[in-house]
C-alpha positions as CSV (number, residue, x, y, z in Angstrom):
1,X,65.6,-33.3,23.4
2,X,62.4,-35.0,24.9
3,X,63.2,-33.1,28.4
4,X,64.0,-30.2,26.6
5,X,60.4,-30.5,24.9
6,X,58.7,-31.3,28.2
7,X,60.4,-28.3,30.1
8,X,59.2,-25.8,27.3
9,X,55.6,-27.3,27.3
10,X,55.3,-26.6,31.1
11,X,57.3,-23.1,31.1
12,X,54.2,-22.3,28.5
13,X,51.1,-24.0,30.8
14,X,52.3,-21.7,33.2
15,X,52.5,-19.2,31.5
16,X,49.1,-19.4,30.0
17,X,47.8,-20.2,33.8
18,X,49.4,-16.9,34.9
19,X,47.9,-15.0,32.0
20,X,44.5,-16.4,32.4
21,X,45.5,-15.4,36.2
22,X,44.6,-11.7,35.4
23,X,41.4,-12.4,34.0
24,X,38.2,-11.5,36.3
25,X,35.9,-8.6,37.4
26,X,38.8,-5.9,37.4
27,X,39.0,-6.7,33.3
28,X,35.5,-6.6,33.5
29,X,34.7,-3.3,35.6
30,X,37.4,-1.3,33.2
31,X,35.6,-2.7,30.0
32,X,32.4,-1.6,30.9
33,X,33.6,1.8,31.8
34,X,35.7,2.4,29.0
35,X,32.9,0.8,26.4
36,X,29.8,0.3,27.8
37,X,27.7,2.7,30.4
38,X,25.0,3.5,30.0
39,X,24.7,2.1,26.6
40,X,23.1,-1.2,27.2
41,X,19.6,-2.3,28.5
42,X,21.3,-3.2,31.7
43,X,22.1,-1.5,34.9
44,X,25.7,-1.8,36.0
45,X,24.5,-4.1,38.4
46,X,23.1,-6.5,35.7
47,X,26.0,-6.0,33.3
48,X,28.5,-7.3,36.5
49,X,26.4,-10.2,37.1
50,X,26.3,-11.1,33.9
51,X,30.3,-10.2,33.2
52,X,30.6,-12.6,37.3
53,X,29.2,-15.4,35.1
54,X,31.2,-15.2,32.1
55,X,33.8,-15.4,34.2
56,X,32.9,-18.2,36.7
57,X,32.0,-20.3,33.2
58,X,34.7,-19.7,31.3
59,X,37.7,-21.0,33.9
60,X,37.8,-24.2,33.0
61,X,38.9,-23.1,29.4
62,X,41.1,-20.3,30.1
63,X,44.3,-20.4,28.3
64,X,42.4,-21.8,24.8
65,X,42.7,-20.4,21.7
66,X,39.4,-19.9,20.0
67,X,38.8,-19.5,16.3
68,X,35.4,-18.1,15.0
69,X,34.7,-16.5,11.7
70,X,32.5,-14.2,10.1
71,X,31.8,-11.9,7.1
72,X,33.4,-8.6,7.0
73,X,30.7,-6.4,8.0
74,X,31.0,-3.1,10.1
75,X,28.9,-5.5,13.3
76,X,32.0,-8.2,13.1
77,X,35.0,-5.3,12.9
78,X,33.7,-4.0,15.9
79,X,33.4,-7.8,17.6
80,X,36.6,-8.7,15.9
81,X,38.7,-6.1,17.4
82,X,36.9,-4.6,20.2
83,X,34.8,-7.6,21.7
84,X,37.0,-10.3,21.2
85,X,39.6,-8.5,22.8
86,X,37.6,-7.5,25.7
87,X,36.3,-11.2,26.0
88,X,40.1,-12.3,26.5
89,X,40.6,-9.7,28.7
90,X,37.5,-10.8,30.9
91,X,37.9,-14.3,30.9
92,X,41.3,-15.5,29.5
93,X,39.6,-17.4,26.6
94,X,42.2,-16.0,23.9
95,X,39.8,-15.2,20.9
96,X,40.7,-15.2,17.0
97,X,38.0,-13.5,15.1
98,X,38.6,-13.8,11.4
99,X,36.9,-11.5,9.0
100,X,36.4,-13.1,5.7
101,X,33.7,-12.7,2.6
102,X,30.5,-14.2,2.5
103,X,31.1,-16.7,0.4
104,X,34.4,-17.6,1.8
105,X,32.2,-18.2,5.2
106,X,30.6,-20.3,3.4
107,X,33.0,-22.2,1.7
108,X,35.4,-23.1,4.7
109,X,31.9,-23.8,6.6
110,X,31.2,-26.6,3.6
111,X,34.8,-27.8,3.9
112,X,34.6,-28.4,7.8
113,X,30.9,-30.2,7.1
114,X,32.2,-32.5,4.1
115,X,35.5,-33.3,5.6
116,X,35.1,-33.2,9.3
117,X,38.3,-31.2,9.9
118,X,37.7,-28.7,12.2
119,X,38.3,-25.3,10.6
120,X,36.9,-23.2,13.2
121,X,35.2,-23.6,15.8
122,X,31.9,-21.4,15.4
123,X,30.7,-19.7,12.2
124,X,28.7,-16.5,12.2
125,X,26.9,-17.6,8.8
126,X,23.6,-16.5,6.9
127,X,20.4,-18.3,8.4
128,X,19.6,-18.5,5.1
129,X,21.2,-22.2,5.5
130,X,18.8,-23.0,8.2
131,X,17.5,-25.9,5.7
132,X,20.9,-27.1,4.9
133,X,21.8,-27.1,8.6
134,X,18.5,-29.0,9.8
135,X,18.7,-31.8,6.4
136,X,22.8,-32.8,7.1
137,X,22.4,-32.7,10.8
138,X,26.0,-31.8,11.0
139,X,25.1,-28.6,12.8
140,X,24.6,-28.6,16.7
141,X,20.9,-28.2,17.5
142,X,21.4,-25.2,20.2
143,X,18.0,-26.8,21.6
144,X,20.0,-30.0,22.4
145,X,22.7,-28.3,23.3
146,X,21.7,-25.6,25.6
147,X,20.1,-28.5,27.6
148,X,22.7,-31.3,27.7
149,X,26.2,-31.2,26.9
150,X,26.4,-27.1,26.7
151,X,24.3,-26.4,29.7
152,X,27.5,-25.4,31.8
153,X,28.1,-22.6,29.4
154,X,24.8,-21.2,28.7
155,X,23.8,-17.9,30.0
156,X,20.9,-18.4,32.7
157,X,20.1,-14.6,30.9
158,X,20.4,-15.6,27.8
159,X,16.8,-14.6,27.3
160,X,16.2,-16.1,24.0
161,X,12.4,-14.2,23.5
162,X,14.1,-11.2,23.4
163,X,16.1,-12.2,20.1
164,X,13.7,-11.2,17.2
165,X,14.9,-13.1,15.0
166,X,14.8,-16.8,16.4
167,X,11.9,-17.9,14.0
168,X,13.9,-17.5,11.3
169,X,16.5,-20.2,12.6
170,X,14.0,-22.7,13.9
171,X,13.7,-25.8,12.0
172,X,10.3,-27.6,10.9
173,X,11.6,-30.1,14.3
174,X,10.6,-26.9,16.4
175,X,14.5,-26.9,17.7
176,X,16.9,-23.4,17.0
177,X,19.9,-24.3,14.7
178,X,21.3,-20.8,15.0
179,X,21.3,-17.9,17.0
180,X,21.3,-14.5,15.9
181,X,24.2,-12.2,16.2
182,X,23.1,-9.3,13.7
183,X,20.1,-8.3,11.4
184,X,18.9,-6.4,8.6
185,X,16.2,-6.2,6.1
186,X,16.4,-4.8,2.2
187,X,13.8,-2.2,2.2
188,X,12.2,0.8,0.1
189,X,14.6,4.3,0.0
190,X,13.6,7.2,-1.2
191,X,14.2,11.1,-1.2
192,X,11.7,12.3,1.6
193,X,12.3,16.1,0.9
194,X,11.5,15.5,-2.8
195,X,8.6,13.6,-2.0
196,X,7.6,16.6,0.1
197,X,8.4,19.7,-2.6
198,X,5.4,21.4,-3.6
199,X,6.5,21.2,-7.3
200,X,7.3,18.1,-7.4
201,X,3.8,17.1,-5.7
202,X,1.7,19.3,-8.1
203,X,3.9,18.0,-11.2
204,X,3.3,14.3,-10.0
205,X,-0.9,15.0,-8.4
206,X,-1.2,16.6,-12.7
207,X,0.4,14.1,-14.4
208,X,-0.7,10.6,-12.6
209,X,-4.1,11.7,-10.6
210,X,-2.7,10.3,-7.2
211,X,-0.9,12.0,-4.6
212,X,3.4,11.6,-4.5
213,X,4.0,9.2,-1.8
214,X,5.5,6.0,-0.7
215,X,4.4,3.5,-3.1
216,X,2.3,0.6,-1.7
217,X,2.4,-1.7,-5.2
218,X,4.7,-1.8,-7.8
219,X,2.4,0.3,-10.5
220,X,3.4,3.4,-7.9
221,X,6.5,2.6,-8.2
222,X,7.1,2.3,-11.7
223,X,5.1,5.4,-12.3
224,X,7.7,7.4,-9.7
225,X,10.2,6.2,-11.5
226,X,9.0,7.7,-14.8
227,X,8.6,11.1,-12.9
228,X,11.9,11.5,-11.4
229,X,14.0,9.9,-14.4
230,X,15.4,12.8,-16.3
231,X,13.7,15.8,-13.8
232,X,16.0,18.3,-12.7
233,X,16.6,18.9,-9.8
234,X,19.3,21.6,-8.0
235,X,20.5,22.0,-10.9
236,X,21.3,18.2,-12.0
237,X,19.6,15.2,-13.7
238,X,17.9,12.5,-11.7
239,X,16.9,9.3,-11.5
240,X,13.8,7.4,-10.4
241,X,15.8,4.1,-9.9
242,X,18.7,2.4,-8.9
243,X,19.5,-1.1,-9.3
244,X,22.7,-3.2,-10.3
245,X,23.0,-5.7,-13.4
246,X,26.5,-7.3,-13.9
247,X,26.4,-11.1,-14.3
248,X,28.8,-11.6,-10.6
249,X,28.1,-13.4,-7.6
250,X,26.5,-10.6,-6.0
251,X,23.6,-11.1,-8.8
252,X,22.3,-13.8,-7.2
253,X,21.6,-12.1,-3.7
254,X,19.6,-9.8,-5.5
255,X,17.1,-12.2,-6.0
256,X,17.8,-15.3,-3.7
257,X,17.0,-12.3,-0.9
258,X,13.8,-12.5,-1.4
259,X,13.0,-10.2,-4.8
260,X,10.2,-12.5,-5.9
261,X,8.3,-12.7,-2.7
262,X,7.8,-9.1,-3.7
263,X,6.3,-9.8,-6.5
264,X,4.0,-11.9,-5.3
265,X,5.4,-15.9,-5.5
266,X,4.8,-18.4,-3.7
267,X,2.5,-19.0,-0.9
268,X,0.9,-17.4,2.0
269,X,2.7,-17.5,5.4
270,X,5.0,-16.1,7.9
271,X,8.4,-15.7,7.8
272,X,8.2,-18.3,4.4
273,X,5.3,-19.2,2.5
274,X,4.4,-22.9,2.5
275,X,3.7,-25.4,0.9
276,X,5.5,-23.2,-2.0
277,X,8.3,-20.9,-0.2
278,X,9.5,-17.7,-2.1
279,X,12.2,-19.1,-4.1
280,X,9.5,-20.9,-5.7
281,X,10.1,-24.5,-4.0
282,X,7.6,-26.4,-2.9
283,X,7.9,-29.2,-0.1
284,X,5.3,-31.6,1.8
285,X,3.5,-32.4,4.7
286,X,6.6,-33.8,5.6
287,X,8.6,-31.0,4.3
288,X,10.5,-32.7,1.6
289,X,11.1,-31.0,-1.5
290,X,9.0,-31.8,-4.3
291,X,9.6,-29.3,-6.8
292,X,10.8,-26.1,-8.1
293,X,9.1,-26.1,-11.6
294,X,5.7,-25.4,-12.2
295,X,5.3,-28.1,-14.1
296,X,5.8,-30.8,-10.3
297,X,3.8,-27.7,-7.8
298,X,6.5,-25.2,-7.5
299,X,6.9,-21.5,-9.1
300,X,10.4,-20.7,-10.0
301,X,9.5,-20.3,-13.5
302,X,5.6,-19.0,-12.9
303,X,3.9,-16.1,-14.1
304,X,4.4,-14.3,-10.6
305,X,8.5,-15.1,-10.9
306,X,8.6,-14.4,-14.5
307,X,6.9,-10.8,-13.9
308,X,9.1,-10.1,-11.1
309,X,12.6,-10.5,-13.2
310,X,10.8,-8.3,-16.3
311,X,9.9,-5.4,-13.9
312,X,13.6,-5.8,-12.8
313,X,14.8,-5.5,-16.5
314,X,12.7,-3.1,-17.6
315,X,13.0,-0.5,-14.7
316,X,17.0,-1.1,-15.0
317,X,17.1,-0.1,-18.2
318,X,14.6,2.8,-18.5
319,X,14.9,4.7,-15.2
320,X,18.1,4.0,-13.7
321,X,21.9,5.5,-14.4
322,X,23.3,3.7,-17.2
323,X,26.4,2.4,-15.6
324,X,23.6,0.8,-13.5
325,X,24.0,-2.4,-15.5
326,X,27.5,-2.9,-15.5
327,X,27.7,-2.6,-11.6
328,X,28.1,-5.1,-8.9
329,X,26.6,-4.9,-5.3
330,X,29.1,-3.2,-3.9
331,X,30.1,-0.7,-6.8
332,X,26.0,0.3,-6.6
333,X,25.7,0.5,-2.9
334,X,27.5,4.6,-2.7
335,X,25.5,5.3,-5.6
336,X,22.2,7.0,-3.6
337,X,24.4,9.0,-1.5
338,X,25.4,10.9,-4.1
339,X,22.4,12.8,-4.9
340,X,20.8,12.0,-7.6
341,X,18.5,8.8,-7.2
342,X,14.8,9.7,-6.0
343,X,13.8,5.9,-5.0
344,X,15.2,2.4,-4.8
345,X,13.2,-0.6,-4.3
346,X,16.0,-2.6,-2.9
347,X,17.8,-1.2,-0.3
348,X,19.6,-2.7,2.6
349,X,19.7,-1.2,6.3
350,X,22.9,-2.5,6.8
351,X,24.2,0.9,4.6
352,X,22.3,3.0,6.8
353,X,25.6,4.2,9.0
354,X,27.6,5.1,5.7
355,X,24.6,7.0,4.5
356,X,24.3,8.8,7.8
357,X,27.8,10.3,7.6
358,X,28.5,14.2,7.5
359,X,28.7,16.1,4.7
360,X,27.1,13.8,1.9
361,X,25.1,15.3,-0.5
362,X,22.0,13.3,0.6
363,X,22.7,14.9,4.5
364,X,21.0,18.0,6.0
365,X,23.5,20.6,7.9
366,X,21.4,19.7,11.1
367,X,22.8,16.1,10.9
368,X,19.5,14.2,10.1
369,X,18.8,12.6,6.5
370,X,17.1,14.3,3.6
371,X,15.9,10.6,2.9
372,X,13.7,8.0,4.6
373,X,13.0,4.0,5.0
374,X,9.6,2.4,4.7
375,X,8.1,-0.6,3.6
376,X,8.6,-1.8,0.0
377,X,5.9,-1.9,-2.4
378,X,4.6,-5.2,-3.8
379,X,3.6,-6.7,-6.8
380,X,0.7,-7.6,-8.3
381,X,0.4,-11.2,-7.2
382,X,1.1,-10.7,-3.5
383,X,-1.6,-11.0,-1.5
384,X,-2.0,-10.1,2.0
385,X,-0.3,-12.5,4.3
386,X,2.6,-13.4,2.3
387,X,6.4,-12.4,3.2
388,X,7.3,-8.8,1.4
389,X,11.3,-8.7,1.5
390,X,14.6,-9.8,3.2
391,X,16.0,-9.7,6.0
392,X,19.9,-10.9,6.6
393,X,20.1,-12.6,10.0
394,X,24.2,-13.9,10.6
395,X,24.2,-16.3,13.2
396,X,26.0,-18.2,15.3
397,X,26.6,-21.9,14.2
398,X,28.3,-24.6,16.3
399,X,29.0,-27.6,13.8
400,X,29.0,-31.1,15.6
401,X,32.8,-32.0,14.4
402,X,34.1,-29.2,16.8
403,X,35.8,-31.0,19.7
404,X,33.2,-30.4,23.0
405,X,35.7,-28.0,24.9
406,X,36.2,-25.9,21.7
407,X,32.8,-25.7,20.9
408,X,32.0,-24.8,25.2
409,X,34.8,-21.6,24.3
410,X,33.4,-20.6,21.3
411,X,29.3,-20.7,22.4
412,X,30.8,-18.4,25.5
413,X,32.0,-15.6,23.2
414,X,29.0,-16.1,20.6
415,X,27.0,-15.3,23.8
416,X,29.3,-12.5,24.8
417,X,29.1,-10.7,21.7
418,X,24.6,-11.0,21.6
419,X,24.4,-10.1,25.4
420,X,22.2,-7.8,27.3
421,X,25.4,-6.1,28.5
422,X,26.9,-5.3,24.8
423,X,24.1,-5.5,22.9
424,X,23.0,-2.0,22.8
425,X,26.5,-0.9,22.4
426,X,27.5,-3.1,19.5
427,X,24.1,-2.1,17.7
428,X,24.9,1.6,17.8
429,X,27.9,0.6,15.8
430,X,26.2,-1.7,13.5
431,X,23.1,-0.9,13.3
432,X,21.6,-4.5,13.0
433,X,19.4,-5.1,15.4
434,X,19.1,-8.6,17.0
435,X,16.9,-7.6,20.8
436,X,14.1,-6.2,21.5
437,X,15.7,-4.6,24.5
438,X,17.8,-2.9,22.2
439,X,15.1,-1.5,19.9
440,X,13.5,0.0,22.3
441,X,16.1,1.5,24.3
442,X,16.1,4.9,25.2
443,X,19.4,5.5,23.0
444,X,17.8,4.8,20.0
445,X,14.2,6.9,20.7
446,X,16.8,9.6,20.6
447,X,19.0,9.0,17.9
448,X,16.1,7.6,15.3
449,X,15.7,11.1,13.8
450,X,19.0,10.4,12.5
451,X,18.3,7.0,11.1
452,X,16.0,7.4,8.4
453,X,13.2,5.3,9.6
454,X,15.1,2.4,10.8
455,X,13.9,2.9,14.4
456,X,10.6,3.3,13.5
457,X,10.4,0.4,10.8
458,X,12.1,-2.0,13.3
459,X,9.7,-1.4,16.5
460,X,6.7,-1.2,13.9
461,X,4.4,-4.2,13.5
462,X,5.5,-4.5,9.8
463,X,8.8,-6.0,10.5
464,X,7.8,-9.4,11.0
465,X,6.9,-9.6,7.2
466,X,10.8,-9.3,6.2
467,X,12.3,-12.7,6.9
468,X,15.5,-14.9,5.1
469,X,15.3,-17.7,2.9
470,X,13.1,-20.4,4.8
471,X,13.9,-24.4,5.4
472,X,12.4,-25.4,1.9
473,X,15.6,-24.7,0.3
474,X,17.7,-28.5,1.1
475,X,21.2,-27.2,0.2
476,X,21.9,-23.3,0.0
477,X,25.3,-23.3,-1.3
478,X,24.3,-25.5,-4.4
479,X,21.0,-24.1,-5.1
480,X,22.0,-20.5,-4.5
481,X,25.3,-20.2,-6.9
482,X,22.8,-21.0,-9.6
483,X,20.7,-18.0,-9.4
484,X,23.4,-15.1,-10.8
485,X,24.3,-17.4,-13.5
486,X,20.6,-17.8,-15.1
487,X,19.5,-14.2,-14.2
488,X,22.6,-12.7,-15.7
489,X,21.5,-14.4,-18.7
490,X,18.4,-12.5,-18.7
491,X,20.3,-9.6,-17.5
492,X,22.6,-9.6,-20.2
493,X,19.7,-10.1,-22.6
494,X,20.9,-13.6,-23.8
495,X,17.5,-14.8,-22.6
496,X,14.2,-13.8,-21.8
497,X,12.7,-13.5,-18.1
498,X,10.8,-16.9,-19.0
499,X,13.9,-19.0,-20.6
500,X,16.2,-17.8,-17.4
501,X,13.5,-18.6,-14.9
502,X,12.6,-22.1,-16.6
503,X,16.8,-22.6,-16.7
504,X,16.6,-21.7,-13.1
505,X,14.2,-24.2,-11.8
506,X,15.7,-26.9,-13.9
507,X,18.9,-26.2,-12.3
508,X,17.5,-26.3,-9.7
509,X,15.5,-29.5,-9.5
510,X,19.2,-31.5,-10.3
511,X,20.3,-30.7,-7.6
512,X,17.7,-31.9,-6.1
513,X,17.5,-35.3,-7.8
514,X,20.4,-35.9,-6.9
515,X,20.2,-35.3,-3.1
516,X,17.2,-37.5,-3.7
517,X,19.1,-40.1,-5.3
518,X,22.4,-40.1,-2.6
519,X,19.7,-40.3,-0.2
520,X,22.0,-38.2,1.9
521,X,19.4,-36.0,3.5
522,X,17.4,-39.1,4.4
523,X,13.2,-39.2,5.4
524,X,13.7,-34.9,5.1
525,X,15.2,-34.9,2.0
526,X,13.7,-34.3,-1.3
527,X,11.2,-36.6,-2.9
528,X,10.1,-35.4,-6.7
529,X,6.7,-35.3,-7.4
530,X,5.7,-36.2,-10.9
531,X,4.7,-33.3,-13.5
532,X,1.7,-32.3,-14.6
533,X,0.9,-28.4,-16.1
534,X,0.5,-25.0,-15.0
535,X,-3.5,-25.6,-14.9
536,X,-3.4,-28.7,-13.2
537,X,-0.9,-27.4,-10.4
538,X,-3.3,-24.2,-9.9
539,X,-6.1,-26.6,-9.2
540,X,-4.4,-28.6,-7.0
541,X,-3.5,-25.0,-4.9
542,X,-7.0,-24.3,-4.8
543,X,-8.5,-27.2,-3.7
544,X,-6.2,-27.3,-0.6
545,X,-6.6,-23.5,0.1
546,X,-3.0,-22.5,-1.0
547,X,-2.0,-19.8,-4.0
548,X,1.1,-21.0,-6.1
549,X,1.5,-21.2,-8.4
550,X,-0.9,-18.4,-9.8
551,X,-2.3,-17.9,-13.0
552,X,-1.3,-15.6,-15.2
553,X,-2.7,-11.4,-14.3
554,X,-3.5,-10.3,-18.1
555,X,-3.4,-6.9,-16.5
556,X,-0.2,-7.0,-14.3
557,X,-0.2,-3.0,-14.1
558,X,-3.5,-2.5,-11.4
559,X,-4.6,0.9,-9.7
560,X,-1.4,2.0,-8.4
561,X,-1.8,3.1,-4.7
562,X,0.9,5.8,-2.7
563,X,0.6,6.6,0.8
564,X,2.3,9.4,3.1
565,X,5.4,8.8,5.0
566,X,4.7,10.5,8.3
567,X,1.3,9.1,8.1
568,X,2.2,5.5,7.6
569,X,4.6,6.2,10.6
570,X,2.1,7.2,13.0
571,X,-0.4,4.5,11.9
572,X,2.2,2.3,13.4
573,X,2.0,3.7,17.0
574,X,-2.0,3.1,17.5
């Protein structure tokens, strides 16, 4: 039996040395002519250098089988069954790209941290755990990595500066935890050829005193919501809102993705206010946590956070559909396509290529969109300089208990699938930008009139003001399952905006203590600051030149301000 054993064992080397035998530049050459082209910010000759070192790197693993994980997002499906497959092809490093839900990423990511098993071996997961990652140190800094044990396999052309969105998955140390694999920002939607009927712009000019236009504050907002809601238009009743209430999951990422930066909470700074962050926790100079209550420096449950979740309640229930509150993420997401929303506040790029299609209602015959993209509007505590939205950055994440070949493998294809050579390619597909080379490709100067503003918002200065959840937050899978439970209470209407906000940071400060008290996270973990009140916190702000958390605006509706699409587009290219 044992020779038997042996025998089969080497009958399989062989056949997996014979198989990786086939790999090489031929495999490369047809992929890039079947997939690539022109599309990519490469000439051929760069894309077969680049494809010559893939190669040359990846021998000493060919025959492994590879296991990385993401979300299910259009950007993976094509990675997951185009790119992995040409990555085997190319370099006999068999690839097994699962596509899972969010959460579940998340979940088999906190099993492989708590138990040390190796469940895969990379994760594509939301930067948004760039604090957990940094505070367990059970992630692979890619710093220390690229430089030591991983500099074998790491792409001389990587050409990390041309990622935008490495700041976001930089920890306070100044070393990258993650790296970016695709993008995209919540923004403001609206119906550009109502926005530009003559009616509608005389009806709006008499009514408010202020030209129709994209809403700079939140006072513009609500007021184009009150025009549009119950207008007819083509023959049909419309909307000036669109939003989604259930108490689910998804609830949470409504807010945790950034709604009350919006709004105006927290502090000043780019991508995350410090010392108070937009989730409303504040660390120190060391960048412990000290607090998510007003009441110890932080502004969960502040006036700016507590006008932020009204506005959401009120505009739900008086301008948008009324199935509106019943509806989950997903179930809300189709809903502007159909025709008869004017504007939604929250909007995420990422449905961009299902709102592009053909034939939808929201579609001209001439293939370009009767809507548009810009900037959202703000509330009336943001100030200038503070983050004003979200932006989703998945990244690649190599966890310390993957075995040192298996993590080599797996940092090959997370570098396969971001390279120069595919990356223009994969975001066509996508449409979540990661490069700069990308953006400004010559593809997507000619396809932009078909995206909605996209283009134009991505290579506009305004971008860098949309950034994910910063490092203040010690453990995101704790701290952000709490958020749907106390805002579907206030959703629901069993509490007010205050009680759910003041559950919320309570919550929320547990979870804390008790990191504190494990000691877990050691000198970077959190550290409780003793309470004092809203007025004695304010003070405090003041005297050291921060904001948060603010007082309370008596007169939270100011001047409300608009300004003109094509205008604020071409402001962008001075």
């Amino acid at each position: 039996m044992r020779t038997r054993i042996l025998t089969t064992t080497t009958a399989l080397a062989l056949l997996l040395g014979a198989g990786s035998a086939y790999a090489g530049m031929d495999e490369a050459k047809a992929f890039l002519d079947k997939e690539i082209g022109d599309m990519s910010s490469l000439d051929r000759a760069g894309q077969e250098k680049e494809m010559q070192w893939f190669i040359d790197a990846a021998k000493p693993f060919a025959g492994m089988d590879i296991k990385v994980v993401s979300e299910t997002i259009t950007t993976h499906e094509y990675e997951s069954k185009t790119l992995a497959k040409a990555f085997t092809d190319i370099t006999g490093i068999k690839i097994t790209h699962d596509l899972i839900g969010e959460g579940d990423v998340v979940e088999k990511l906190q099993t492989q941290m708590q138990s040390g098993e190796n469940v895969y071996d990379a994760y594509v997961n939301d930067s948004d755990l760039i604090g957990t990652h940094w505070r367990y140190q059970q992630a692979r800094s890619l710093t220390d990595w690229m430089a030591n044990e991983g500099k074998d396999v790491t792409n001389p052309d990587l050409d990390l500066d041309d990622f935008i969105g490495t700041k976001f998955t930089t920890a306070p140390d100044g070393k990258l935890y993650q790296l970016p694999d695709q993008q995209f920002a919540n923004l403001y939607w609206f119906r550009y050829d109502w926005f530009n009927d003559e009616k509608n712009k005389a009806d709006f000019k008499e009514k408010y005193g202020y030209d129709l236009g994209v809403p700079v504050n939140w006072s513009a907002y609500e007021d184009i919501a009150e025009f549009f809601t119950g207008r007819e238009i083509d023959g049909k009743k419309v909307y000036g809102h669109m939003d989604y209430g259930k108490k689910d999951p998804s609830l949470g990422w409504r807010f945790t993705d950034a709604w009350l930066s919006m709004a105006g909470n927290g502090d000043k700074g780019l991508p995350n206010g410090l010392p108070v962050d937009e989730w409303g926790i504040k660390v120190n100079e060391k960048s412990q946590p000290v607090g998510s209550c007003v009441a110890r420096g932080g502004d969960t449950n502040g006036p700016a956070s507590v006008y932020s979740i009204q506005k959401y309640l009120d505009w739900m229930k008086a301008y948008a559909p009324p199935e509106a509150q019943g509806m989950t993420f997903s179930e809300s997401g189709p809903v502007p396509a159909q025709g008869n929303v004017a504007q939604q506040i929250f909007w995420y790029t990422a449905f961009t290529a299902d709102m592009v299609k053909k034939g939808l209602p929201v579609m001209n015959e001439d293939g370009t969109p009767k809507w548009r993209m810009a900037p959202s509007p703000h509330g009336v505590y943001w100030k200038d300089g503070m983050k004003l939205g979200y932006q989703d950055v998945g990244s690649w994440t190599l966890l310390k208990s993957t075995p040192d070949d298996r993590a080599k493998a797996a940092w090959l294809y997370a570098q396969f699938v971001t390279s120069k050579t595919v990356d223009v390619k994969k975001s066509h597909v996508g449409l979540t930008l990661i490069r700069e080379s990308s953006i400004q490709h010559e593809s997507f100067t000619k396809r932009a009139p078909e995206l909605g503003g996209l283009i134009e918002f991505y290579r506009s200065p305004a971008r860098v003001q949309w950034s994910p959840t910063g490092t203040n937050v010690p453990d995101y899978p704790k701290l952000a399952q709490l958020w749907w439970q106390a805002i579907g209470d206030a959703s629901s209407g069993a509490k007010t905006a205050q009680e759910a906000m003041d559950s919320l940071c309570a919550e929320q400060e547990k979870v804390m203590e008790r990191l504190e008290r494990a000691g877990i996270q050691g000198d970077i973990g959190p550290k409780m600051a003793e309470e004092h009140d809203l007025a004695y916190w304010n003070a405090d702000a003041v005297k050291n030149g921060h904001l948060a958390p603010q007082l309370k605006i008596e007169n939270e509706k100011e001047k409300p301000q608009t300004i003109n699409y094509d205008e604020l587009v071409k402001s962008w290219n001075k």
